[in-house]
C-alpha angles and dihedrals in degrees: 000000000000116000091225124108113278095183126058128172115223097238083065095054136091136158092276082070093063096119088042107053097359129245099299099052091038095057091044087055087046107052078042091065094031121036096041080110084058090053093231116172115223122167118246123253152111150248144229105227123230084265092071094047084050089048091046090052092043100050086049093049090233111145102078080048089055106041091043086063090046093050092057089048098058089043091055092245096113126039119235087254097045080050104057090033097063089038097053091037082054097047091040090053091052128104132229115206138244096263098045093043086051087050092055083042091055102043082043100059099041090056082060098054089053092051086049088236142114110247095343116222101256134187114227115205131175113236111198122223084227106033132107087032115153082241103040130048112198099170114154089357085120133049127254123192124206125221112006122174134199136006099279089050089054092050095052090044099049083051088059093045096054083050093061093062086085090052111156083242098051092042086054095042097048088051091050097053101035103251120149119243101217090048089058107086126169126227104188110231104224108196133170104260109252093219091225125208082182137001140163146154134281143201138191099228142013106297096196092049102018084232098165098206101081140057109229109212122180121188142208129171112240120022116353092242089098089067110037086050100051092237085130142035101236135209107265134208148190123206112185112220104203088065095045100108102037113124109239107013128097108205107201101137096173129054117170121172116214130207085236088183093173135051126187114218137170117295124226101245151351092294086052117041101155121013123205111235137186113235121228130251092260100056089044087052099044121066112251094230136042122216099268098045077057095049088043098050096037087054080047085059104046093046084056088040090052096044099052094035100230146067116297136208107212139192115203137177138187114224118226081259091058099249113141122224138199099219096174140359129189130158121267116247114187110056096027090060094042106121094247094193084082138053136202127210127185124193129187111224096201143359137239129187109320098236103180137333133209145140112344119219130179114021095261161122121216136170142194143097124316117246119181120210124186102200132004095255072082091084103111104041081054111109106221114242097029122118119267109233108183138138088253137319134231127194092279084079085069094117101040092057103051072063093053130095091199144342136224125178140196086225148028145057140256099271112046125106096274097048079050094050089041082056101044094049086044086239108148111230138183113205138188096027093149095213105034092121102051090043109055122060135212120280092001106131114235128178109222105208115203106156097086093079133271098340108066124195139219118212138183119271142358098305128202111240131160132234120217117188114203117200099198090211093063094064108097114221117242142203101220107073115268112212127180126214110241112201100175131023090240093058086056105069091040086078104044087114083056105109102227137133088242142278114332094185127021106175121210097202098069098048082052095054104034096044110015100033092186134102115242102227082058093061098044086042103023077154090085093050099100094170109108084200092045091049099046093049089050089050097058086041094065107024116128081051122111084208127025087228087060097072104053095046089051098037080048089049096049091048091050091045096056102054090042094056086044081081104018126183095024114079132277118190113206122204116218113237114304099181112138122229095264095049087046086061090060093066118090108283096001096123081075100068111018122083124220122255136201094210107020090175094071092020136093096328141113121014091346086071087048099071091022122096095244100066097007091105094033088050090055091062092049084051093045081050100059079040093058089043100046094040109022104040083028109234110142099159077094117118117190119223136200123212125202103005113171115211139338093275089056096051089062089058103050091041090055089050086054093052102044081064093061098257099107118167121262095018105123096003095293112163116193119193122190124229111257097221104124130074082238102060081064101047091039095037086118091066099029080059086058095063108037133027100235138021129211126217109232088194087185103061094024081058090042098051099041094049099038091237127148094229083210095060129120099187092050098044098112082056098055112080123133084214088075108117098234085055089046089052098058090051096043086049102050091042090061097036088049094041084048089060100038099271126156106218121198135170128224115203153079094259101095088047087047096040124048090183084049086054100051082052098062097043100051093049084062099253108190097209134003110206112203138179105268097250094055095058095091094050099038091048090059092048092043088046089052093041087052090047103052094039072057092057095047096050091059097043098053080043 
């Protein structure tokens, strides 16, 4: 036997110690030295080093075993899974000695008297020499094991471990990137179980956009298993950095609540570690974490981001006691590593039936036939290219899925192993959708789009859709502001790369009819809701709130906050909602309290709802919202907007709705600008100066309302053209007005992207900012740079 140390307690590791204790114990030693002034809570343990793993397979005589299997593997004479069969069967059947079985006793007992108990319930991980490296990701490639108790268990546990060194997914992922076999050793991580009530995993950015600002968190009751392997949809939260030390603020600017059907607990005995549980309704219906566990755990994240000076993947738990606790961290290895001077943008042409819908991962859109497996040992019937419909997958899918086109899975969230694998291997995936596998039939063909934010759909046949590929170093900078329109609080962070003076136009309505679904008179009257469907939907919708308007102002504020705090700290104007009557109606309940217009268009809509009966209380909790998120989560970046407002008289009444709620302009430095979109907001832009401090073209109604043209006509669609003079003239004629009295003037629409002469114009009238579509930056930049550069040659050469 060797004369090193084969036993190492973590307090005594760092990442020097890599090649010693492996990347997981090493990083657990680590964040023990060095993150005690952060106040991080680790639980206490040891490891047995990679000395002890080479002594194991050299006592057993195992290594000619071992490199004889993997011989016949490479040479195509053994199957992957003959292969690791015959390897972990080999290492299972080994022996340790006396001596090396007294020396786990020892450590192990130890570790008990510190604890203060009698053979304390431990988790035994495997922690790979060449693991948790910036280049390689090895999550979920070994085996753990929960609740062990007592020295033999452990024993028997560290041998299985060693044994899962030689997984069918670690043998193929070690081929793949070029890592020899014999130069991988395992050191088993022993640590004092954290008896979890909840637990989860953590990363320090966005791991669908790679947006750096947030802490990612996702949460399930009982042993955090369920999470990491994808056997739940957990519950999933955003924490924004920058605000995180704000006194006073608490920046979560995502909530979502998961089914979270199973739990996994202690088990009884040695037969029964760990048990699978279904949650109660209670636990399905109530959010795993409060506000401050979140803050805790996200400045938790950002004290191990610092330290190791990159991006981490983290597992966490909360004690019964309600203790929180960092139980692994590893860096993260696919965003991080994602080339940032391009971006990629799908875009589906068309739509089918909509089958089932779950966690998106990957940015994509993907099509081809649906083929159903029910293990992995179906890797060779499995077409490539086809789409993997399973109940879930682990990381023993691995080789399946470099096969796949595309996955989709009955359970799991975005951020267990197999959406990491899906990502690592750019295979898009939608996970969690609860039926998938019901649905979808074998050999129908299916599109997975997962290109339209967190939610990812599955449609009906093979769809048509686009790719745009963005290199950031061809946009030209300007001088003239370029902005960029923001739908849903997902797209947002997918263009953070994007290089833009912020968001120009942030509508409400979408975030309303997309997330909240209800209309908000049917929340703050759900008495007049005779409907018993209706009711009931809007019920589930908002249970887990003490009010039901509750939960429209705070799912209102977490949509706006998130795509604030997408371009913090540059500014994002948000429109209030701009539905017509007839599009209210369509929310759940909304029949109830719209009327019915001939002409919605020019009917009950924009600033005209805000001060009438009809919309006055619902308004106010679009206005608390933008309060909540401007003073509570702390973005005050925000700028409110207000679309179609009539005339100056108007304006004071809207403004004094929106103070009454508590969001006056000019408190706190709150600026609120009014859509430009009637011919009256031109010929009255000295008074409407009076009352905000901007003002935004709306170059569609304005176009519609000066020419007389239904913007929705076909028959009329040659009339319709913001470049008309008439048209030209407004805009020319509020820009200089504004600018007169101190105003800022921007645009919203396609029109300076589609138009180069539209561009110049602009340009040459002094617009302050230009909002596109995101795709469209590239494109429009080049247009607005030419059109300042040649307004600068004209000037010269006038001069």
């Amino acid at each position: 036997m060797s004369n090193g140390k084969l036993i190492l307690w973590l307090e005594t590791v760092s990442l020097a110690d890599l090649p010693v204790v492996g990347g997981k114990n090493a990083s657990l030693g680590e964040m023990q030295q060095q993150l005690s002034g952060h106040n991080v809570r680790l639980a206490p343990g040891f490891a047995t080093t990679a000395e002890l793993f080479r002594d194991f397979l050299h006592q057993n005589n195992l290594q000619p075993e071992i490199d004889e299997a993997l011989s016949a593997f490479a040479t195509s004479k053994r199957s992957l899974a003959e292969t690791g069969d015959a390897i972990r069967a080999a290492i299972r059947a080994g022996e340790f000695t006396g001596e090396q079985k007294q020396l786990i006793s020892d450590a192990y007992t130890e570790l008990s008297s510190r604890s203060g108990q009698d053979n304390v319930p431990i988790a035994v991980r495997s922690s790979a020499t060449a693991e948790d490296l910036p280049e390689a990701s090895f999550a979920g490639q070994q085996e753990s094991y929960l609740n062990v108790r007592g020295s033999e268990a452990l024993i028997e546990a560290c041998r299985l471990c060693f044994a899962s060194l030689y997984t069918d997914r670690a043998i193929a992922y070690r081929e793949e990137h070029g890592f020899e076999h014999r130069k991988v050793a395992l050191s088993v991580g022993v640590q004092q179980m954290v008896e979890a009530d909840a637990a989860g995993v953590m990363f320090s950015l966005d791991t669908e956009s790679g947006f750096p600002d947030v802490i990612t968190i996702s949460a399930n009751y009982g042993l955090g298993e369920t999470v990491v392997k994808g056997n739940v949809n957990p519950d999933s939260y955003m924490v924004f950095k920058p605000l995180l030390n704000v006194a006073r603020k608490i920046p979560v600017i995502q909530k979502r609540l998961g089914s979270k059907l199973q739990k996994l607990i202690y088990g009884s005995d040695e037969k029964e570690p760990t048990r699978l549980l279904e949650t109660t309704a209670e636990e399905r219906e109530t959010l795993v974490l409060g506000d401050e566990e979140l803050l805790q755990l996200a400045r938790w994240a950002v004290a191990i981001e610092n330290h190791y000076g990159k991006p981490m993947d983290m597992e966490w738990a909360r004690a019964n006691n309600g203790d929180l606790y960092i139980l692994q961290a590893r860096p993260e290895t696919v965003e991080s590593a994602r080339d940032l001077s391009e971006l990629v943008s799908y875009q589906l042409e068309e739509r089918g039936p909509l089958l089932v819908a779950g966690s998106s991962v990957g940015n994509a859109i993907v099509a081809g036939p649906v083929y159903h497996a029910k293990s992995p040992a179906d890797v060779e019937r499995f077409p490539d290219g086809a789409i993997l419909v399973t109940e879930r997958t682990d990381p023993d899918w691995v080789p399946i899925m470099r096969k796949a086109g595309g996955v989709i899975t009955d359970r799991g969230g975005p951020t267990s192993h197999a959406a990491i694998v899906s990502r690592e291997l750019k295979v898009p995936a939608i996970v969690g959708t609860v039926n998938g596998t019901q649905v979808l039939t074998d050999g129908i063909e299916v599109t997975l789009n997962c290109a339209d934010g967190v939610t990812g759909q599955v449609y009906g046949g093979a769809l048509h859709f686009t790719s745009t590929r963005i290199r950031l170093e061809d946009i030209p900078a300007t001088q003239t502001d370029i902005m960029i329109n923001v739908a849903l609080p997902d797209g947002a962070l997918r263009w953070w790369q994007l290089p833009v003076s912020g968001i120009g136009l942030a509508r409400i309505e979408f975030i309303i009819s997309s997330h909240i679904r209800v209309h908000p008179m049917a929340l703050l009257h759900p008495e007049k809701v005779t409907d018993i469907q209706i009711r009931e939907q809007i019920k589930d919708l908002t249970s887990g709130y003490p009010k039901p308007t509750d939960y429209f102002v705070k799912q209102l504020a977490l949509g706006v906050a998130k795509i604030a705090a997408s371009r913090w700290p540059a500014p994002v104007i948000v429109r209030f909602s701009d539905f017509k009557t007839n599009e209210y109606r369509g929310l759940l309940g909304g029949e109830y309290f719209e009327p019915e217009e001939e002409n919605p268009m020019l009917g009950l809509r924009g600033a005209s709802r805000y001060y009438h009966p009809v919309y006055r209380d619902a308004f106010q909790l679009e206005c608390q919202a933008l309060k909540y998120a401007r003073e509570t989560i702390g973005l005050t970046n925000i700028i409110a907007m207000i679309p179609f407002c009539r005339t100056p008289e108007e304006a004071d009444q809207v403004l004094s709705v929106m103070a009454d709620a508590g969001l006056k302009r000019g408190t706190d430095g709150l600026q609120v600008y009014v859509m430009c979109e009637i011919p009256s907001n031109v010929i009255l832009a000295a008074q409407f100066s009076e009352r905000f401090d901007g003002f935004s073209i709306g170059s569609n109604d304005l176009t519609q309302l000066v020419l007389g043209v239904d913007r929705d006509s076909a028959e009329l669609k040659s009339l319709f053209d913001a470049r008309n003079e008439a048209v030209k003239w407004m805009i020319k004629t509020v820009i200089r007005v504004a600018h007169k009295h101190g105003c800022k003037v921007g645009i919203c629409g396609q029109a300076p992207s589609d138009h180069p002469e539209f561009a110049r114009f602009l340009v040459a009238s002094g617009i302050d900012s230009i909002s596109l579509n995101p795709d469209s930056v590239a494109a429009a930049s080049v247009h607005i740079a030419a059109a300042e550069a040649n307004q600068c040659d004209g000037n010269e050469q006038g001069t």
